[in-house]
C-alpha positions in Angstrom: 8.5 9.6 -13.6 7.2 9.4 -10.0 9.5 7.9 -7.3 8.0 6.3 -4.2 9.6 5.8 -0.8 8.0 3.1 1.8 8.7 3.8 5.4 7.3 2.8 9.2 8.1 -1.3 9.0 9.6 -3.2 11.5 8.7 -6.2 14.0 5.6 -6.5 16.3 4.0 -8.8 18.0 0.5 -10.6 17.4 -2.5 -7.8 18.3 0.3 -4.9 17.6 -0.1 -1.8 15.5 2.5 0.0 12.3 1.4 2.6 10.5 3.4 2.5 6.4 3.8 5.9 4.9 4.9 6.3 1.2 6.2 9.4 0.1 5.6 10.2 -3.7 7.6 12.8 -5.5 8.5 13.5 -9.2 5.5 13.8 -11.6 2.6 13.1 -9.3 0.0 15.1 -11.5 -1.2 11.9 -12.9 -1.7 9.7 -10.6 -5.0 8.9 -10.5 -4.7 5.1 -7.8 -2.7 4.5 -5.2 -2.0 1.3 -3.5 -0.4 -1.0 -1.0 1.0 -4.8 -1.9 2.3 -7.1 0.0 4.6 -10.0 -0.9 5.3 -13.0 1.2 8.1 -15.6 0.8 7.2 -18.2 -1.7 3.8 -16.0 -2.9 2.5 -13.8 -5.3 2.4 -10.0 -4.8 -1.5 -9.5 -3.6 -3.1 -6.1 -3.3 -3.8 -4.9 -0.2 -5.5 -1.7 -0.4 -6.2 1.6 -2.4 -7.1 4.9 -2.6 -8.6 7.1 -5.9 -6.7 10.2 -5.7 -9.2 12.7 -6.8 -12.8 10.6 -5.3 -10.6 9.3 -1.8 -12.7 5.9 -2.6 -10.9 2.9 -1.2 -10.6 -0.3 -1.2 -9.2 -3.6 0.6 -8.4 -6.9 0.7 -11.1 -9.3 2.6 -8.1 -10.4 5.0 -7.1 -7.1 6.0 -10.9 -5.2 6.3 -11.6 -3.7 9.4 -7.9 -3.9 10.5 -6.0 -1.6 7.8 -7.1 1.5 7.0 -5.6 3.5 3.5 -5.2 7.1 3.3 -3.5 10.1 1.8 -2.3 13.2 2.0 -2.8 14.8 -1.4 -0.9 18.6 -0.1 2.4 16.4 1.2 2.2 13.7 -1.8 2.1 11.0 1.1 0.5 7.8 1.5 -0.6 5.9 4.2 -1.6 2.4 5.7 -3.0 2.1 9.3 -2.2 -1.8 10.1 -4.2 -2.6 13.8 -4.6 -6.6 15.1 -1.9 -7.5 13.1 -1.2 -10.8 12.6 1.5 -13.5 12.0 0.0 -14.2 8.5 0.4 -10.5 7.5 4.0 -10.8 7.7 5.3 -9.5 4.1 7.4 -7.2 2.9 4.8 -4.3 2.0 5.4 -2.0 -1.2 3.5 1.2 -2.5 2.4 1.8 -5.8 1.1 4.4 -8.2 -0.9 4.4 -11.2 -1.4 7.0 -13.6 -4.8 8.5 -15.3 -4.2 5.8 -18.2 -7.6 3.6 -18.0 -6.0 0.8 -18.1 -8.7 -1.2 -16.7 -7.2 -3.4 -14.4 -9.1 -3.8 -10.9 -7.3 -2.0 -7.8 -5.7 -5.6 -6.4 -4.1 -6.3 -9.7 0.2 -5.3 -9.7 -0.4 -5.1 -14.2 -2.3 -1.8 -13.0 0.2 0.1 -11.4 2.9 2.0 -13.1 5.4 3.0 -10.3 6.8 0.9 -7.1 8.6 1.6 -3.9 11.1 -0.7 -2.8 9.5 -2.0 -0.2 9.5 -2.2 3.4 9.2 -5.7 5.7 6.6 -6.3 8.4 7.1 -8.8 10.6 4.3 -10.1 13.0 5.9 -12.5 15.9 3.3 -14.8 17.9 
């Protein structure tokens, strides 16, 4: 089992900066992706970024390139996302996920590929 822990959200305004952190603990030997989703009222969960744990290959969203930036902290178990120029539209709550070295083929975006969720944290972006 590997529990996950979302912290850093809150309110900012249009143009303002939060950083997420994600502490992972339990059996964290496995995990082989890591990423961040975000849900929004009345939508689907969409990925927003990843990390490969052992190659530190990422990925993002088109809508959130150039402003987010994924990393990790393999010694601490920690996670991170680096949200710049936010926006009103990237007002979600924001969860982190794990998944373990099961080749399960999904792609990084997709929630089916991930094994282990946070609860999640909001982010709110005020014009």
């Amino acid at each position: 089992q590997v529990q996950l822990v979302e912290s850093g959200g809150g309110s900012v305004q249009t143009g303002g900066s939060l950083r997420l952190s994600c502490a992972a603990s339990g059996y964290t030997a496995r995990t082989y992706r890591m990423g961040w989703f975000r849900q929004a009222p009345g939508q689907e969960r969409e990925g927003v970024a990843a990390i490969y744990a052992a190659r530190g290959d990422t990925y993002y969203a088109a809508s959130v390139q150039d402003r987010f930036t994924i990393s990790q902290d393999n010694a601490k178990n920690m996670l991170y996302l680096q949200m710049n120029s936010l926006k009103p539209e990237d007002t979600a709550i924001y969860y982190c996920a794990s998944a373990i070295a099961t080749g399960n083929g999904f792609a990084w975006y997709m929630a089916e590929g991930y094994n282990y969720w946070g609860q999640g944290t909001q982010v709110t972006v005020s014009s």
